[in-house]
N, C-alpha and C positions, 0 to 999 in steps of 0.2 A: 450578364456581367459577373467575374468573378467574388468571386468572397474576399474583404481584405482583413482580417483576424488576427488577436495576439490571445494564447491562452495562459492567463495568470493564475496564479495563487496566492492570494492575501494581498495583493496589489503590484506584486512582482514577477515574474517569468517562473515558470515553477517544473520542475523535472527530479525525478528522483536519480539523484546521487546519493540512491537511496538511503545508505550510510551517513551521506553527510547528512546535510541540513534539509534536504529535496529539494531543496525552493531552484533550482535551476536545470533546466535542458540541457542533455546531453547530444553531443553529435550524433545525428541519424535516427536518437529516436524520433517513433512516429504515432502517429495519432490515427486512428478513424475515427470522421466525420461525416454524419448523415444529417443531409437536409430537406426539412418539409413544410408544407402548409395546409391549411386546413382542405383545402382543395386539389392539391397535389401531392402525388406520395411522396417522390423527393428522389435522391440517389444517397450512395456514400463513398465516400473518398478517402484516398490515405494519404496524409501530409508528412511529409519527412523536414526534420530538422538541421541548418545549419549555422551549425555552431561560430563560423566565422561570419558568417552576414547578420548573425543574431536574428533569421527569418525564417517560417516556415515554407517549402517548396510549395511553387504554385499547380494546381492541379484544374483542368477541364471540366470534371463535374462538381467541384465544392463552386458553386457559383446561386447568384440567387437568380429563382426560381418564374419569378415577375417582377413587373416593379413594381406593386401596387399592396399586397398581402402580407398580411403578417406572418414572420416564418421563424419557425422552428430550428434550432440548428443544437444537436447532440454531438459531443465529442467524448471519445472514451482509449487511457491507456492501459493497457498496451493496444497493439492494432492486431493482435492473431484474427485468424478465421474464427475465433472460438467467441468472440465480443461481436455483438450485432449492437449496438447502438438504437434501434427500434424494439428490440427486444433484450434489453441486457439482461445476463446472468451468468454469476460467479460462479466457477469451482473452484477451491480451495486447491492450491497446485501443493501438494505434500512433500515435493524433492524441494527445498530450496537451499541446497546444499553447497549452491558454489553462488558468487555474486552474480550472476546474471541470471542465477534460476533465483537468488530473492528478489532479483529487479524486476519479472517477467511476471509477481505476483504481487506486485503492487499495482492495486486499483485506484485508478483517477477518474474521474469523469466532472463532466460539467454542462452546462447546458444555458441557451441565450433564445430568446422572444421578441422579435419586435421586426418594427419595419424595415425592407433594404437598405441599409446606409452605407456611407461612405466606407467605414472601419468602425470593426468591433470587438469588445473585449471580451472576451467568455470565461467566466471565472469556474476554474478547476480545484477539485477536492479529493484529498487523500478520503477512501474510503474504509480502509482498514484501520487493524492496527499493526504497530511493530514494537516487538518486544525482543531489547539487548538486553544479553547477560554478560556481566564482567566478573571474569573468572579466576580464584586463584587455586591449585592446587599443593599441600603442605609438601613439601622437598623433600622434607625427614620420612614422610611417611610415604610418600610416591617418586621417591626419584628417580630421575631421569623419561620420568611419564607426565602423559599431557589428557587432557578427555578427548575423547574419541564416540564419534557418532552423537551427538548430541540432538536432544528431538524437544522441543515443545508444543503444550496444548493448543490447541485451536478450541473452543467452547460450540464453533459451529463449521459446519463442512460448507457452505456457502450461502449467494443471497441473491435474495430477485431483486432488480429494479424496477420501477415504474415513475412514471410523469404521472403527477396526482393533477385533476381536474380545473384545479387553480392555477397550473403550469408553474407552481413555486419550488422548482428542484424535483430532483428525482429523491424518490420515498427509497431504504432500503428494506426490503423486509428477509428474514431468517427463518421466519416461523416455519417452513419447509425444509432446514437444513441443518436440525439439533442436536444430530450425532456429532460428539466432540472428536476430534482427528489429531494423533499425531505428526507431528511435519519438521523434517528433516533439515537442523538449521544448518545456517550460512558461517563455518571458526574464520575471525580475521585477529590479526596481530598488530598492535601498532605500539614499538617498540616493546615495555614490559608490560603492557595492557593487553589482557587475551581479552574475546567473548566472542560469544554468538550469537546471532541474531534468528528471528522468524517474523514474517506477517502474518496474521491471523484474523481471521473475522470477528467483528467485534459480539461480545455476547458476557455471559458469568459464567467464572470457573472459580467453584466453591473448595473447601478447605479441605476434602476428603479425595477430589480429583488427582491423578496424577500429573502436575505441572512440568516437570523436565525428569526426562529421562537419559542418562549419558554413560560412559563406558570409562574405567581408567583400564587401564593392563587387563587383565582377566575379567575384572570385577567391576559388577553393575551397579546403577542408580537410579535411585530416585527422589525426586523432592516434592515436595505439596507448597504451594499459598497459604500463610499463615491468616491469612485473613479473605475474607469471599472476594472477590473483586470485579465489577463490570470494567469490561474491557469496552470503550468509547472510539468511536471512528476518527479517524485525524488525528490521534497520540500515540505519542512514544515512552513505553515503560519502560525504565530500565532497573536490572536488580541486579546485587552484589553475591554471588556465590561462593562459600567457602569450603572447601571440601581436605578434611584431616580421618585420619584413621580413623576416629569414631564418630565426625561429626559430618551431617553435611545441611551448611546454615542456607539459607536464600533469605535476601533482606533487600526489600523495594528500596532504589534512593529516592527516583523521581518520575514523574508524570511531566512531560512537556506538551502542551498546546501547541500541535504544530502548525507554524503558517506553512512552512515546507512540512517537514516532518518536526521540527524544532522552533521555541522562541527564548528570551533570553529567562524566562521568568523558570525556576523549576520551584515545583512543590515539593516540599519535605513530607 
């Protein structure tokens, strides 16, 4: 019988727009799902999204497996060849330089236990992080120029997953991925508000690292964290950049606990 499933976050449908808030599905995206039990290895399936039925497509093998066994069922976004769901593991995509390449590197996964039933919920989580910068450049000193090529730190190149023995969530671990990477953010515009964004793996990036590096006209950049900072899974940093002929300031506003990627609460 097939699988009847809704994958949330924080109690709600949850999809990155990535930009926005994440908390909702977009049309078409997809998900693989692999399902198993202790006695069967299971299959995986790729569920596609639609946005007007608010459903995901039904597919032939997401279905359970007996009726009797308690079963395993792993979900993980994006759905490339590159995610196995029985084996996950991250690369850190370096281009994310247009919205669909930051969207294509935003990791979600989630994971559910228990017996066949009728409908079930499988609760998904942002695994990264994502780090916007809001950006001004001085007029007087740069006019008619904008940044160009803008890149921020990653603290880790990627991460393993595993289902720890208690089946309470997938564990992430880094210890294998400590080279720090730069990765080529995402510039959007929304009216007089510039910035750029990047996901990154979560990890520390200390005060001597290079944090953002970017380009006005000729002339390069770069800027540090004024302070060390663990970068935590599921939030969203964002920082204020100021860049004038002799200055170039970066100053945290806020840390958001994201249910999507955001909640109303921001820390100063």
């Amino acid at each position: 019988q097939e699988i009847n499933a809704t994958f949330s976050v924080g109690g709600m449908q949850t999809r990155v727009n990535t930009l926005g808030h994440g908390d909702s599905w977009e049309d078409k995206d997809k998900l693989k799902v692999g399902t198993f039990t202790d006695f069967v290895a299971g299959s995986t399936a790729i569920l596609s999204f639609n946005s007007a039925t608010n459903e995901w497509s039904r597919s032939g093998s997401f279905r359970w497996l007996d009726e009797v066994d308690k079963h395993f069922i792993l979900a993980v976004y994006p759905s490339s060849d590159d995610y196995d769901p029985f084996h996950l593991v991250y690369e850190l995509p370096t281009n994310q330089s247009s919205p669909k390449d930051l969207k294509s590197a935003d990791l979600i996964n989630g994971h559910w236990y228990g017996s066949p039933y009728g409908y079930v919920t499988i609760p998904m989580k942002h695994r990264m992080s994502l780090v916007t910068i809001m950006y001004h450049v001085g007029t007087a000193d740069y006019p008619n120029l904008d940044i160009s090529s803008p890149k921020i730190c990653s603290p880790c190149s990627g991460a393993y997953f595993k289902l720890p023995d208690d089946k309470n969530g997938w564990k992430m671990d880094t210890s294998n991925y400590q080279e720090a990477k730069l990765v080529d953010a995402c510039k959007t515009e929304d009216g007089e508000v510039k910035t750029f964004s990047a996901i990154i793996v979560p990890g520390t990036v200390e005060t001597d690292k290079e944090f953002l590096k970017f380009s006005i006209g000729e002339k390069n950049f770069v800027s540090k964290l004024k302070s060390q900072t663990d970068f935590e899974e599921g939030k969203r940093y964002t920082y204020k950049l100021d860049v004038g002929k002799d200055k170039v300031e970066l100053t945290r506003i806020s840390i958001d606990n994201m249910t999507g990627w955001t909640n109303e609460d921001e820390l100063k």
